[in-house]
Every structure is written in structure tokens, then in C-alpha cells.
N, C-alpha and C positions, 0 to 999 in steps of 0.2 A: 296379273294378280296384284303385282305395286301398287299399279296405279287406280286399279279399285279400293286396295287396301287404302292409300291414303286420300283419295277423297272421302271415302266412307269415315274415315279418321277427320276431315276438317269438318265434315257435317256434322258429327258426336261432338266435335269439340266446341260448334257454336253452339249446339244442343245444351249440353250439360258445363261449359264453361270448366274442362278439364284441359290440359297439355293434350297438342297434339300428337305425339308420340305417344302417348297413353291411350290416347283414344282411340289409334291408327292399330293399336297394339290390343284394346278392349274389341276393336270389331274381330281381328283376326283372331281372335281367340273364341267367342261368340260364333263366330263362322267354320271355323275349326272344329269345334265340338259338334256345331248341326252336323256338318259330315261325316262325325268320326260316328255320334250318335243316332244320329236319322237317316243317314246314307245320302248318294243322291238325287233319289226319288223326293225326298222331304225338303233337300235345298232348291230344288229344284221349283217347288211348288211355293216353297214361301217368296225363291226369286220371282216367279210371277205372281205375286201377290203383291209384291211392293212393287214391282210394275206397273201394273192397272193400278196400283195407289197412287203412282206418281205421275199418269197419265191423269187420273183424274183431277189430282190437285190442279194439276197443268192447266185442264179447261176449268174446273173453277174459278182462278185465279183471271183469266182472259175475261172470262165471262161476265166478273166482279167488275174487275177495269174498266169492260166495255158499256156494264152498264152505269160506273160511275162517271167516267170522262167521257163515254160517247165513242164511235165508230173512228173519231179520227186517230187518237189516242191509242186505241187497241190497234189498229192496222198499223202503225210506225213502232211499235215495239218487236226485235227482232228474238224471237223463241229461239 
């Protein structure tokens, strides 16, 4: 849970350009209350939500690459 907490905290912090500590401290507290309030069936569902979010970006982003540099470009990039 740290170590989710602070990366999720350095993600908010390039996000919103707040202190990491604040923003290590804003997720867990966001995250905190989904549980306390939505139990977790509801964290549960939002965690996979932003999973396939963040798979999607993933191939987006390759995708974008591949089609702006070409096959060589995208295949030497290590995911």
C-alpha cells in the first residue's frame, strides 16, 4: 500500500504540480473514503476501470509512435 500510495502521489504531483507529500497524502485520502464509503465492491470496480484505462493509453500511445516513426522506433522501445 506505500508503494502504491507514493507513486500514485508522484503521478498527482506532475498532474496538478502540488508537493509530493500532499499529493501521496490527497490519493490516500480519496482512496480511503472510496473504501470507507463505497466499500470494496466500488474500489474495486473503479480499480478496474483505470486499468483498462491505462492499458488503453498504453496501446495508444505505441500505436501513435508506430505510426509516427515507423516499425523500427516502436519495436526498440522497452514497455
Amino acid at each position: 500500500m506505500i508503494a502504491y500510495s507514493y507513486k500514485s502521489g508522484e503521478i498527482l504531483y506532475h498532474l496538478l504540480n502540488i508537493p509530493q507529500s500532499a499529493s501521496a497524502f490527497l490519493f490516500t485520502a480519496i482512496f480511503s473514503t472510496l473504501i470507507t464509503v463505497g466499500g470494496t465492491r466500488t474500489t474495486d470496480q473503479v480499480n478496474q476501470w483505470l486499468t483498462i484505462s491505462m492499458i488503453g493509453i498504453s496501446i495508444t500511445l505505441k500505436l501513435e509512435i508506430q505510426l509516427l516513426f515507423g516499425n523500427s522506433v516502436a519495436a526498440s522501445i522497452s514497455w
